[in-house]
PADO-582605 format. One line per 8 residues: number of its first residue (from 1); their letters; for each residue x, y, z of C-alpha. Coordinates in nm, 4 decimals. Example, Ala and Ser with C-alpha at 12.3 -4.5 7.8 and 13.67 -1.06 7.14 Angstrom:
// residues 2
1 = as = 1.2300:-0.4500:0.7800 | 1.3670:-0.1060:0.7140
END
This chain:
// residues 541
1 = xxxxxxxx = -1.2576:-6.9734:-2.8908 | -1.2450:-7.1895:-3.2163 | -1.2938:-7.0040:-3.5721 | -1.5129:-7.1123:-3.8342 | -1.3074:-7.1500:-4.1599 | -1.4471:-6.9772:-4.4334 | -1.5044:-7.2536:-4.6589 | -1.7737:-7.3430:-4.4300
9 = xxxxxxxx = -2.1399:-7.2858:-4.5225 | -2.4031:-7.2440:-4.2600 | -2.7457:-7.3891:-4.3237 | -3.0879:-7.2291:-4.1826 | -3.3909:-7.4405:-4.1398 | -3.7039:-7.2556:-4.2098 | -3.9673:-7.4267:-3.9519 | -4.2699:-7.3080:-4.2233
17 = xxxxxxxx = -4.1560:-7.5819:-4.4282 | -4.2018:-7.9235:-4.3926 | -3.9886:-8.0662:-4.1327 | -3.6438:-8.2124:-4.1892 | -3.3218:-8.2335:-4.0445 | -3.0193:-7.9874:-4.0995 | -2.6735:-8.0501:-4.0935 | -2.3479:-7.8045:-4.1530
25 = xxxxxxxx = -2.0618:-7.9497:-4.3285 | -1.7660:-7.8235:-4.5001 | -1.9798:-7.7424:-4.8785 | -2.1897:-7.9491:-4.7918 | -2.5963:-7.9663:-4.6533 | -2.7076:-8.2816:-4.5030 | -3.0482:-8.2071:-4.5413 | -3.4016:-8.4435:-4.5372
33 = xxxxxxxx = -3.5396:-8.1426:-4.7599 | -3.4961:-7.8882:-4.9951 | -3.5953:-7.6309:-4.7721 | -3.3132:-7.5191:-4.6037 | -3.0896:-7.1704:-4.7373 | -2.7349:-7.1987:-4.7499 | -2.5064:-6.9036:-4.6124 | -2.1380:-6.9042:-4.6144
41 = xxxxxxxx = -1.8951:-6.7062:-4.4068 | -1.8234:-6.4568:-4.6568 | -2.1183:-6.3631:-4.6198 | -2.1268:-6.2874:-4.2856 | -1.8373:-6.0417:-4.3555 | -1.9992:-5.8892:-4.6005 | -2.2642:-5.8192:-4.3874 | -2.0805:-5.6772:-4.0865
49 = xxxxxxxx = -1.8433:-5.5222:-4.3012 | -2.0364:-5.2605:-4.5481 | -1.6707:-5.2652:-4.7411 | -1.6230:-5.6424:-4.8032 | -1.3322:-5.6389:-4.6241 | -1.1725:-5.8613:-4.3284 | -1.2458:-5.7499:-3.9737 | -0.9279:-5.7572:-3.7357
57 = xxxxxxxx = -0.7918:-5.6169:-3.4351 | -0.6701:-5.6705:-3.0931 | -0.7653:-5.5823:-2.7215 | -0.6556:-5.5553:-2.4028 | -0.8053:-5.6642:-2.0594 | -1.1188:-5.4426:-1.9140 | -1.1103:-5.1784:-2.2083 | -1.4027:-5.1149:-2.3564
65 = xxxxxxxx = -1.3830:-5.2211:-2.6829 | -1.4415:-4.9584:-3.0181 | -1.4014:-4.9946:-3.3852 | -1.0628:-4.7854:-3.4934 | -1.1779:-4.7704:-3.8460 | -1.4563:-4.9626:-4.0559 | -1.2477:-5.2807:-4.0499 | -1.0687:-5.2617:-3.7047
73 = xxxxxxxx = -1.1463:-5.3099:-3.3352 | -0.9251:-5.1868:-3.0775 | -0.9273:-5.0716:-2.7568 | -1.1159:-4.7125:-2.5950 | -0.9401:-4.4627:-2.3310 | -1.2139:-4.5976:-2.1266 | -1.1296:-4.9290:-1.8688 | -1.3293:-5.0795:-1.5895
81 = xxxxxxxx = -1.2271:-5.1952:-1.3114 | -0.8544:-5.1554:-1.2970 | -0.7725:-5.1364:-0.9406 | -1.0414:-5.2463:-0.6616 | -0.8574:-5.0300:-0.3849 | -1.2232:-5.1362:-0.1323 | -1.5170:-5.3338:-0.1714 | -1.7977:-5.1444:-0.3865
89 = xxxxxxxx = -1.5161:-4.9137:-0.5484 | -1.5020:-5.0684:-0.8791 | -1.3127:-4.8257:-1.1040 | -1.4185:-4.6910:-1.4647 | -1.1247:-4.4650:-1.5900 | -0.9877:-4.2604:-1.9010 | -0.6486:-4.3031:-1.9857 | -0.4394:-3.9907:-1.9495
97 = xxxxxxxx = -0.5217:-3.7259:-2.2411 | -0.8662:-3.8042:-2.2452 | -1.1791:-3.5732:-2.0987 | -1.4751:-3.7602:-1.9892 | -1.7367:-3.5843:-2.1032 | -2.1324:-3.5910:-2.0372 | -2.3342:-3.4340:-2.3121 | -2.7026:-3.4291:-2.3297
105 = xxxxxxxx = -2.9265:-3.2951:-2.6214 | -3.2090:-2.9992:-2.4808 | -3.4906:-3.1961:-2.3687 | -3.7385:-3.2805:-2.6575 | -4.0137:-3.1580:-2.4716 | -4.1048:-2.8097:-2.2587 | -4.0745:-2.8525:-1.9650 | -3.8217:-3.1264:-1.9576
113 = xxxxxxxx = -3.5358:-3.1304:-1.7714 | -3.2062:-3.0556:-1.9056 | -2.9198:-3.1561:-1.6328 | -2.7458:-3.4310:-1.5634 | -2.8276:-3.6206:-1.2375 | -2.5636:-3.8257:-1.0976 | -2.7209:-4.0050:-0.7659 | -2.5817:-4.2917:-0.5099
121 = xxxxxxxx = -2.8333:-4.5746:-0.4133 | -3.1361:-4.3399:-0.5573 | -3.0484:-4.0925:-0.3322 | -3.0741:-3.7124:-0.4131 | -2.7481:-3.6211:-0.3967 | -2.4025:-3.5873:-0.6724 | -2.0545:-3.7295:-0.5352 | -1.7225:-3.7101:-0.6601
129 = xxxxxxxx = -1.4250:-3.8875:-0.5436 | -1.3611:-4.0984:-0.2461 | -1.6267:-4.2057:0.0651 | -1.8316:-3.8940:0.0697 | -1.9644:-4.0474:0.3765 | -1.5966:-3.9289:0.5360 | -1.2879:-4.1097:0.6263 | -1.1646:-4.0671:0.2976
137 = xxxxxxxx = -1.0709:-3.7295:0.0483 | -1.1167:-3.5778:-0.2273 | -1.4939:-3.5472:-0.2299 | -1.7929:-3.3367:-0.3887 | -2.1285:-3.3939:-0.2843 | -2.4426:-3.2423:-0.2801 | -2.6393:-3.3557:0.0529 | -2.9723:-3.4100:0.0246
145 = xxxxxxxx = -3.0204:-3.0376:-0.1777 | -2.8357:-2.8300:0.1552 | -2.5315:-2.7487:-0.0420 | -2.2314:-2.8449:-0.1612 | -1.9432:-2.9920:0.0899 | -1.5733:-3.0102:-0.0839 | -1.2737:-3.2171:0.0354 | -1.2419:-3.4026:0.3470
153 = xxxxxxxx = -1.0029:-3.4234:0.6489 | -1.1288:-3.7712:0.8225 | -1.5120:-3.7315:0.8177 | -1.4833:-3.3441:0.8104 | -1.5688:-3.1610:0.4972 | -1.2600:-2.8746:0.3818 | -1.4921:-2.6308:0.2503 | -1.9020:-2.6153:0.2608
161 = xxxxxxxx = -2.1703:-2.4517:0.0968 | -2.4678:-2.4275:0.2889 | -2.7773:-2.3475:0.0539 | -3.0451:-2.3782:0.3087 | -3.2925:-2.1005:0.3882 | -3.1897:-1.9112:0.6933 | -2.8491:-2.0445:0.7206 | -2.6939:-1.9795:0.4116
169 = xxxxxxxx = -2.3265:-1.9456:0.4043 | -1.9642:-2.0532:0.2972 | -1.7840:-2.2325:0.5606 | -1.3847:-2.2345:0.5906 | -1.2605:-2.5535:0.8169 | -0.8893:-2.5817:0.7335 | -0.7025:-2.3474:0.5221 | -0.6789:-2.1996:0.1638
177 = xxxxxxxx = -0.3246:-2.2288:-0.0085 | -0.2185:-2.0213:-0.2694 | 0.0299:-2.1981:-0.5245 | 0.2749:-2.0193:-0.7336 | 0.2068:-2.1761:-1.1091 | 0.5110:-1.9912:-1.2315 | 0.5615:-2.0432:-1.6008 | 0.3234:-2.3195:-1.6428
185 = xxxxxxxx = 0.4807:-2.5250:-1.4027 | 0.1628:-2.7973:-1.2395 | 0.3817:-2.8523:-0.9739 | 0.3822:-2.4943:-0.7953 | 0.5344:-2.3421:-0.5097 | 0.3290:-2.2568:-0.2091 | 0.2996:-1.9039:-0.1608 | 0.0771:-1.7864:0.0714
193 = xxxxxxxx = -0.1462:-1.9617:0.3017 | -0.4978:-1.8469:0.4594 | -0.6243:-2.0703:0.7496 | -0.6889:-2.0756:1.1336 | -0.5286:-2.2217:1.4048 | -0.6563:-2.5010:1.6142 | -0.8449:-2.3032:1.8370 | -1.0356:-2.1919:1.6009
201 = xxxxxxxx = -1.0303:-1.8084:1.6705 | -0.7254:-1.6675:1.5014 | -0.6497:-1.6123:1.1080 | -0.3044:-1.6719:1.0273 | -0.1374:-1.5634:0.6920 | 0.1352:-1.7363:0.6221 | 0.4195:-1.7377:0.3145 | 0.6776:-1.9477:0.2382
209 = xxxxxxxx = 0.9022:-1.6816:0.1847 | 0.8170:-1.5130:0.4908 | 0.5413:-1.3756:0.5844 | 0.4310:-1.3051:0.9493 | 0.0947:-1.4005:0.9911 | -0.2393:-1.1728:1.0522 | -0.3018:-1.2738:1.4225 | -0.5604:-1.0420:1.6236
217 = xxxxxxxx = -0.7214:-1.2735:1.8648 | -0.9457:-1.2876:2.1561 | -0.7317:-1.5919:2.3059 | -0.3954:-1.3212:2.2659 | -0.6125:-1.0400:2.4269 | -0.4527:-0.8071:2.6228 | -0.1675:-0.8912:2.3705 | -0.3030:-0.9037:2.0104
225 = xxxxxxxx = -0.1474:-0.7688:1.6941 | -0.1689:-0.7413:1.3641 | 0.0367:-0.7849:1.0818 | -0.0461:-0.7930:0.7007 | 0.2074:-0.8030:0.4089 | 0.4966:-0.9545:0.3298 | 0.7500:-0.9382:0.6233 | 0.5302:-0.7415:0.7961
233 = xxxxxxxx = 0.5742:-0.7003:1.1210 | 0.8950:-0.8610:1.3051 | 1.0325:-1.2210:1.2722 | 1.0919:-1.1840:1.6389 | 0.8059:-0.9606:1.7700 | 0.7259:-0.9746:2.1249 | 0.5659:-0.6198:2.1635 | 0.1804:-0.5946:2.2251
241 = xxxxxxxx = -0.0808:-0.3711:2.0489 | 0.1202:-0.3660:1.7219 | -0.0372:-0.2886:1.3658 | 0.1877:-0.3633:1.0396 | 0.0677:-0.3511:0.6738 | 0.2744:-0.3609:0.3998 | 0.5345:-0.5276:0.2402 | 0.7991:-0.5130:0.5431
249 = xxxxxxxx = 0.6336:-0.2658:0.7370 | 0.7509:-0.3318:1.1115 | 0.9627:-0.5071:1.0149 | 1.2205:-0.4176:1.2515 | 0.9945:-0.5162:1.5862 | 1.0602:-0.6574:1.8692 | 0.9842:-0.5309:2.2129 | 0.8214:-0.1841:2.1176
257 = xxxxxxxx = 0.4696:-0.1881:2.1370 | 0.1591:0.0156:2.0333 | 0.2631:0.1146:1.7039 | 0.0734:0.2027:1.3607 | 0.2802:0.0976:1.0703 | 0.1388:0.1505:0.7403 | 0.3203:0.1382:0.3518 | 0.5702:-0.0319:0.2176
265 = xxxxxxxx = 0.9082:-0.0344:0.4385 | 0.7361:0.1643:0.6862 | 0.8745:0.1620:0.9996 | 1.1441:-0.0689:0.9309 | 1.3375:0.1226:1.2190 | 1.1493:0.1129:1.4988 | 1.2194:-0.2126:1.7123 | 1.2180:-0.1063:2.0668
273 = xxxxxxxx = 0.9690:0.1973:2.0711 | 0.6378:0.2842:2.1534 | 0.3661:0.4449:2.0388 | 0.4406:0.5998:1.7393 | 0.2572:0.6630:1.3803 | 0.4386:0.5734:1.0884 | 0.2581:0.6269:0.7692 | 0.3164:0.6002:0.3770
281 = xxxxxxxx = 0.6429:0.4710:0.1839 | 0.9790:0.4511:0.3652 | 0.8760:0.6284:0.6913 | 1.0864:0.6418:0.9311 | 1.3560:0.4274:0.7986 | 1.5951:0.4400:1.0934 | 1.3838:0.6560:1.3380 | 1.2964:0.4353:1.6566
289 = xxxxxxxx = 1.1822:0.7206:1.9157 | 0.8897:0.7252:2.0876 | 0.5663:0.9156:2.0839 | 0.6827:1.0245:1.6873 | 0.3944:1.0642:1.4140 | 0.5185:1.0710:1.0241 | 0.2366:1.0856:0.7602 | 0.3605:1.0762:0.3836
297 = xxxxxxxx = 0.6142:0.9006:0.1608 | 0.9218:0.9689:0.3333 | 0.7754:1.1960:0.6004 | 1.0587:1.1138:0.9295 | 1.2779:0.8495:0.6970 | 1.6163:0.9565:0.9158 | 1.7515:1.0783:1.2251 | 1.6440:1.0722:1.5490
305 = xxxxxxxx = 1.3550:1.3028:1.6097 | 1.1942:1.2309:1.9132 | 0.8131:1.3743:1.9898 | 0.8217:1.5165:1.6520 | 0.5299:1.5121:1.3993 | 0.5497:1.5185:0.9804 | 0.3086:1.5086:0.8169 | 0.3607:1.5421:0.4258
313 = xxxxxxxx = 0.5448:1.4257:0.1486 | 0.9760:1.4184:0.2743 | 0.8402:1.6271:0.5793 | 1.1296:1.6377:0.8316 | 1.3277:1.3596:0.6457 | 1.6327:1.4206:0.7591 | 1.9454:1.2696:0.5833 | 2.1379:1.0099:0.6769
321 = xxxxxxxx = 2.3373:1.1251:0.9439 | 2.2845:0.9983:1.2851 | 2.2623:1.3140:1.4480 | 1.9620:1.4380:1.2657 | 1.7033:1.5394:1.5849 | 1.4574:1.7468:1.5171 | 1.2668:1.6690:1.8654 | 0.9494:1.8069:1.9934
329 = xxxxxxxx = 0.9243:2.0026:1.6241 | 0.6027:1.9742:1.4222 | 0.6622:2.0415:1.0352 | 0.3088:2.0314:0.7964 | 0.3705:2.0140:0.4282 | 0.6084:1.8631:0.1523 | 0.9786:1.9290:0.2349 | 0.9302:2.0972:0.5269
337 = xxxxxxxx = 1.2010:2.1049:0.7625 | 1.3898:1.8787:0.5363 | 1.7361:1.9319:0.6742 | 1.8743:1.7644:0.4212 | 2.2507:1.8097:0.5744 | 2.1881:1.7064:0.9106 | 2.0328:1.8819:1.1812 | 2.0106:1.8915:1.5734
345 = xxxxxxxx = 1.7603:2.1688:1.5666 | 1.4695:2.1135:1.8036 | 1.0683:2.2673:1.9271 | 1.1000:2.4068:1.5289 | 0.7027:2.4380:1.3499 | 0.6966:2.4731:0.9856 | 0.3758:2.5086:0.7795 | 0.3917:2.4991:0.4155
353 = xxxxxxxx = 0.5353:2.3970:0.1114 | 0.9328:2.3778:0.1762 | 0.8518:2.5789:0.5393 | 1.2164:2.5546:0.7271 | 1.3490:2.3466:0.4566 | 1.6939:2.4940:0.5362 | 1.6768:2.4827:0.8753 | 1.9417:2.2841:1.0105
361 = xxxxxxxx = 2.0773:2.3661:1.3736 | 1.8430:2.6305:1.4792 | 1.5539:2.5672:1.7198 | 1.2286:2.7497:1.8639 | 1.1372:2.8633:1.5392 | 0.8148:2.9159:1.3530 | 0.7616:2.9420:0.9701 | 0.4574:2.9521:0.7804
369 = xxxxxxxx = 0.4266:2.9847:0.4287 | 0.5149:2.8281:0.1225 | 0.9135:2.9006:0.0327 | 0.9707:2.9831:0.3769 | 1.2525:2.8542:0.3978 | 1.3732:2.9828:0.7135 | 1.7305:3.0516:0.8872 | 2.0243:2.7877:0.8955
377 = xxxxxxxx = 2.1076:2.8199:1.2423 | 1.9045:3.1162:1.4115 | 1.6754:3.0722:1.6926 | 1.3595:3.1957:1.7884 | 1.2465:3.3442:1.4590 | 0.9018:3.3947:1.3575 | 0.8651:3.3922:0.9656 | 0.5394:3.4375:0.8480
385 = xxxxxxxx = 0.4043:3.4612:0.4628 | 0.4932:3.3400:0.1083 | 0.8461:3.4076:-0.0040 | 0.9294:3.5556:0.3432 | 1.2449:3.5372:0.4751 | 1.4415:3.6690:0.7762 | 1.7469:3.9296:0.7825 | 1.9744:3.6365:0.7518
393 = xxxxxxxx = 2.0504:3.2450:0.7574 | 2.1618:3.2725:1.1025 | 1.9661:3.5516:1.2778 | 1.8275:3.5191:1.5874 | 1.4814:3.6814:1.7841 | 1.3148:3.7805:1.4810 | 1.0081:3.8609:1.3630 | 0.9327:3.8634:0.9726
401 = xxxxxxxx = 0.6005:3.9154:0.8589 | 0.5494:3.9154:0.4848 | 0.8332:3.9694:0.1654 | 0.9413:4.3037:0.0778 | 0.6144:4.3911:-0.1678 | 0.3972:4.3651:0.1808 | 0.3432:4.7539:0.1534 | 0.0844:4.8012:0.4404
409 = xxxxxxxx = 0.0913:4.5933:0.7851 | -0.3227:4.6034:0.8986 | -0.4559:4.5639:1.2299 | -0.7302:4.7353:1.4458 | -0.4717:4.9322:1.6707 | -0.2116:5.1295:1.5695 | 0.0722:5.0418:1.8121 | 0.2983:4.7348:1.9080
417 = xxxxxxxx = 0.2933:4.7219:2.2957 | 0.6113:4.6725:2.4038 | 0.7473:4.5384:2.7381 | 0.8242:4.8657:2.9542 | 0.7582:4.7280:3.3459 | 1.0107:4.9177:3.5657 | 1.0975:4.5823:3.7440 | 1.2847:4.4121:3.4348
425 = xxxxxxxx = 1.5173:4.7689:3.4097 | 1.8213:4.9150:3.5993 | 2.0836:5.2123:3.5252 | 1.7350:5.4083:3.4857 | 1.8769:5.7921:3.3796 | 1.7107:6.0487:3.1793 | 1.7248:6.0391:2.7977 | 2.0192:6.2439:2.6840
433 = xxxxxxxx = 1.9039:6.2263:2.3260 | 1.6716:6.4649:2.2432 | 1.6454:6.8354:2.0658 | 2.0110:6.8226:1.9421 | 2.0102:6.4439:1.8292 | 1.6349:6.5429:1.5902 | 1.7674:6.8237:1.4824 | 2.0693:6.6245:1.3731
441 = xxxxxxxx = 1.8183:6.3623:1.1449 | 1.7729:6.4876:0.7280 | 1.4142:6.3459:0.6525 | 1.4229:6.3423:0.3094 | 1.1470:6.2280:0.0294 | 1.2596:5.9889:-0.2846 | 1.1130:5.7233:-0.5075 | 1.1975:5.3689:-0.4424
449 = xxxxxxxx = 1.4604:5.2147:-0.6700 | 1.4686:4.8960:-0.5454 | 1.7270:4.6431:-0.6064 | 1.6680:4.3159:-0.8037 | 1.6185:4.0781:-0.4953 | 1.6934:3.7012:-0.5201 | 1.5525:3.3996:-0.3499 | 1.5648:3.0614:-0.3587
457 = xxxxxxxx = 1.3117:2.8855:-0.5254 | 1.2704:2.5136:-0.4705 | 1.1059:2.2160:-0.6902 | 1.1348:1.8297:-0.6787 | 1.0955:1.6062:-0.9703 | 1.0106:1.2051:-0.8713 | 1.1230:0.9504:-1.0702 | 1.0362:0.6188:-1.2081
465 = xxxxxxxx = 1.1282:0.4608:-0.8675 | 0.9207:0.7004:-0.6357 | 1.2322:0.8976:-0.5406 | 1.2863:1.2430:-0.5697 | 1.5721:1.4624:-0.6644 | 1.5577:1.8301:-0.5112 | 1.6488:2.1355:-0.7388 | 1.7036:2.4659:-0.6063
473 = xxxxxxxx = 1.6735:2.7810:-0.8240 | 1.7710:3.1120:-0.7769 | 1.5193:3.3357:-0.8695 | 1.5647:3.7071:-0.9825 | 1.2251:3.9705:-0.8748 | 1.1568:4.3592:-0.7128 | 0.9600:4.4384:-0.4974 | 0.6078:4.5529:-0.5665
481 = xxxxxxxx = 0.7049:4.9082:-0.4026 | 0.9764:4.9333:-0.7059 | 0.8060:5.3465:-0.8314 | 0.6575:5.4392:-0.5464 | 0.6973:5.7577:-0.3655 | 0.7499:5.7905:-0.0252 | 0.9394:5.9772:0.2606 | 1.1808:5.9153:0.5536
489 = xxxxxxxx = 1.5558:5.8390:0.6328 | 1.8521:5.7517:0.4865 | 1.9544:5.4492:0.7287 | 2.3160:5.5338:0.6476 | 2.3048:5.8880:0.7480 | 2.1385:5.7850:1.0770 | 2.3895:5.5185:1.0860 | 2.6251:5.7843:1.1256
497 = xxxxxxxx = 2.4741:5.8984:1.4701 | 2.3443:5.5812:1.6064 | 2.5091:5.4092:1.8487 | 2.4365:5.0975:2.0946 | 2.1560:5.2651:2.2673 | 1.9514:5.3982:1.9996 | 1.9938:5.1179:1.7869 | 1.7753:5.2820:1.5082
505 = xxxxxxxx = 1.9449:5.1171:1.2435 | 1.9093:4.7259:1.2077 | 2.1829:4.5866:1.0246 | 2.1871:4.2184:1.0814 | 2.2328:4.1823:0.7056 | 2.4832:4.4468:0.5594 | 2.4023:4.4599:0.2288 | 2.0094:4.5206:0.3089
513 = xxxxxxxx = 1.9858:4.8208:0.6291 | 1.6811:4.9041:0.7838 | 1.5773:5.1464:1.0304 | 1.3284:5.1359:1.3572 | 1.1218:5.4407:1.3040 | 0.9223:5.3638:1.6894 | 1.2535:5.4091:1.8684 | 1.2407:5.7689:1.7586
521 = xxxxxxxx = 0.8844:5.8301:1.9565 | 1.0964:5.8964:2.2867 | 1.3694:6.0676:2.1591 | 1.0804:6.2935:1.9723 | 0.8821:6.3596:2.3434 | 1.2528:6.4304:2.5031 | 1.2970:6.7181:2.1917 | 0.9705:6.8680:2.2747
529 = xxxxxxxx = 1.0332:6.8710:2.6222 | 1.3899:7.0311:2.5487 | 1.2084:7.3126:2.2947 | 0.9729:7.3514:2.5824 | 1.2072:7.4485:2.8352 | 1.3624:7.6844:2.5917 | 1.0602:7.8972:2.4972 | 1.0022:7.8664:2.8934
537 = xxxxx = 1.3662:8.0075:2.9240 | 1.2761:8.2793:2.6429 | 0.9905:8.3725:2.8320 | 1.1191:8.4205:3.1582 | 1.3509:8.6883:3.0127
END
């Protein structure tokens, strides 16, 4: 394109006037009339540019061109048609750091519409990307008003939004991926990933770094499972009927089968078993029995038990010896039957806080009660009430009902019945203990001066990382009867004429004697009978 020099002038011919014939020349009008009006180039200049200065610039191909200041064209972030990648996909695109942006004043009058409408070919619908008529991706449309579809996999929408009345929904047709941003990063990592499989019927979740999917399908039936969390459920899993949630609960599976798994590191030891509950933080950490139920952080987290069930906050934990087995026991309530130094104690119940918690090789025993704590190694020991304790750690075929302040024992009889059937005896001989053996006994009356009595209190303390540290506290008291009068024996002065028959003083734990007042009923009847036959005697004479 030539330029017109600026010397130039430019002449305009007015038709109004009276006709002639107009020339341009360098300064010069070759005109037939006077009528013409002379403009230069400056002028022109002037006139485009409001500053009188030059106007200059430069473009490039396809940009839209813009003015950069008041005397300078250049080019826009916007281009047309850079790449024709098909036929009828002519390109208009803003360079990178740009927004394209739409903006539209409110509509001047009411009632007037203020949205955008972006149609194809007059049709009603808005499309983004490529071929929203499928075999290409990366499309947004809005067909014919019926909702949105989003993406595309060949002709197949990824995602779709059906607005229509009576079939409204959100349709899922591949998967949903979850990317990792880290610290700004626009690459990502995948993380997690939410989908189906091919046929359609089962939901997988998948992570990169390892987690098992959630599969519970009608195609897998008899053999579904379940498994949601990180690591849930076992890399190598071939057991049926399994259910795993939590960060590496199950994690352990293979072949064991109908298990509940619940919390984080639940269950991480069973691999091979079946049918067991395992419930709450770190259950049953190296436990892999069968037929087991643990409920509560910790409840089960060693040892072997088999047919056992915790339920409760470190019930039954057991430590981490190998040989802890509390089998066929059922322990209810934090810390109970804790055995935290290894145990092979089995059929033990505990109710209550810290019930048995010191039980360690004894078996068939019941406690109930908070701060039971129970024998060591005795068996066959009932313990029953708060604070209550048997004779000793390692007594045997005991009963204990209530601490020493229990001052009355209620009931609507008066009597134990005792076992008495002539069948279970032998050696059967007359009593030889009778008139001369009472007459022997000093009943006495007296105050009680009890003792200060200890026990062992117990109290955990969690910390910051959910585990707990165990303190034990001996703890000084007297008993409630402490002042009160009363009557009886001295069990040391009977002690002095018992002997393995009578048995009338019980001294399982030396420093604390007691005394069976019932044994004395028959030795009482055999005194009568003996003061009987005297007066008879008397008489006689």
């Amino acid at each position: 394109m030539a330029n017109i020099p600026v010397s130039y002038k430019l002449s305009w011919y007015d038709p109004s006037k009276p006709e002639g014939v107009v020339t341009m020349q360098n300064n010069n009008v070759n005109s037939a009339t006077s009528y013409a009006t002379q403009f230069s180039m400056q002028d022109i200049i002037d006139t485009v540019s409001y500053s009188g200065g030059s106007i200059d610039g430069s473009g490039t191909v396809r940009k839209i061109a813009v003015f950069t200041d008041s005397n300078t064209i250049g080019d826009s972030p916007i281009s047309t048609n850079i790449f024709t990648p098909g036929d009828g996909l002519a390109q208009v695109k803003v360079s990178d750091g740009y927004r394209f942006i739409l903006d539209r004043a409110a509509a001047a009058a009411a009632g007037g519409d203020q949205e955008f409408a972006i149609t194809q070919d007059d049709t009603a619908k808005v499309s983004f990307g490529w071929d929203d008529d499928g075999g290409g991706f990366g499309f947004l449309y809005n067909w014919s008003g019926d909702g949105w579809k989003i993406g595309a996999a060949g002709n197949n929408p990824m995602v779709e939004i059906i607005t229509t009345v009576g079939s409204e929904s959100v349709d899922l047709h591949k998967n949903i991926q979850f990317v990792d941003y880290g610290s700004g990063t626009y690459a990502g990592t995948l993380a997690k990933t939410l989908g189906v499989t091919s046929a359609g019927d089962v939901i997988e979740f998948d992570v990169a770094a390892g987690l098992t999917g959630v599969t519970n399908s009608s195609s897998d039936s008899p053999n579904s499972k379940t498994a949601f969390g990180v690591s849930a459920g076992g890399a190598s899993e071939t057991g049926v009927f399994n259910t795993s949630i939590g960060n590496l609960a199950g994690s352990g599976l293979t072949s064991g089968g109908a298990n509940t798994i619940v919390g984080y590191q639940s269950g991480v030891g069973i691999t091979t078993s079946n049918t067991s509950v395992s419930i709450g933080y770190l259950t049953k950490q190296t436990n892999n029995t069968e037929d087991t139920v643990a409920v509560g952080a910790e409840s089960m987290r060693y040892g072997t038990t088999t047919l056992g069930v915790a339920i409760g906050y470190k019930a039954m934990q057991g430590s981490i010896f190998p040989t802890d087995n509390y089998s066929n026991s059922v322990a209810i309530g934090a810390h109970t039957l804790l055995n935290s130094s290894g145990s092979s104690g089995s059929q033990n119940t505990a109710v209550g806080h810290f019930a048995g918690s010191i039980n360690t090789t004894g078996s068939n025993n019941t406690y109930l009660g908070a701060q039971v704590t129970g024998a060591t190694s005795g068996s066959n020991n009932v313990v029953l009430g708060a604070n209550a304790t048997p004779s000793a750690g390692t007594v045997s075929n005991e009963i204990t009902l209530g601490d020493s302040s229990v001052t009355v024992i209620r009931a609507a009889v008066t009597s134990i019945t005792a076992l008495s059937d002539e069948r279970d005896k032998k050696d059967v001989v007359p009593l030889s203990y009778g008139l001369d053996f009472i007459s022997s006994l000093k009943p006495k009356e007296f105050v009680w001066d009890n003792r200060v009595e200890k026990r062992i209190e117990t109290t955990s303390t969690k910390g910051e990382d959910f585990e707990s540290t165990t303190t034990e506290t001996e703890v000084e008291f007297y008993s409630a009867n402490k002042g009160k009068k009363d009557f009886g024996f001295i069990a040391q002065e009977v002690k002095l004429l018992d002997d393995d028959t009578l048995r009338l003083v019980y001294d399982s734990n030396p420093e604390k004697l007691e005394m069976s007042y019932g044994k004395l009923v028959p030795i009482l009847v055999k005194a009568i009978q003996d003061l009987k036959a005297e007066l008879d005697l008397k008489a006689d004479k």
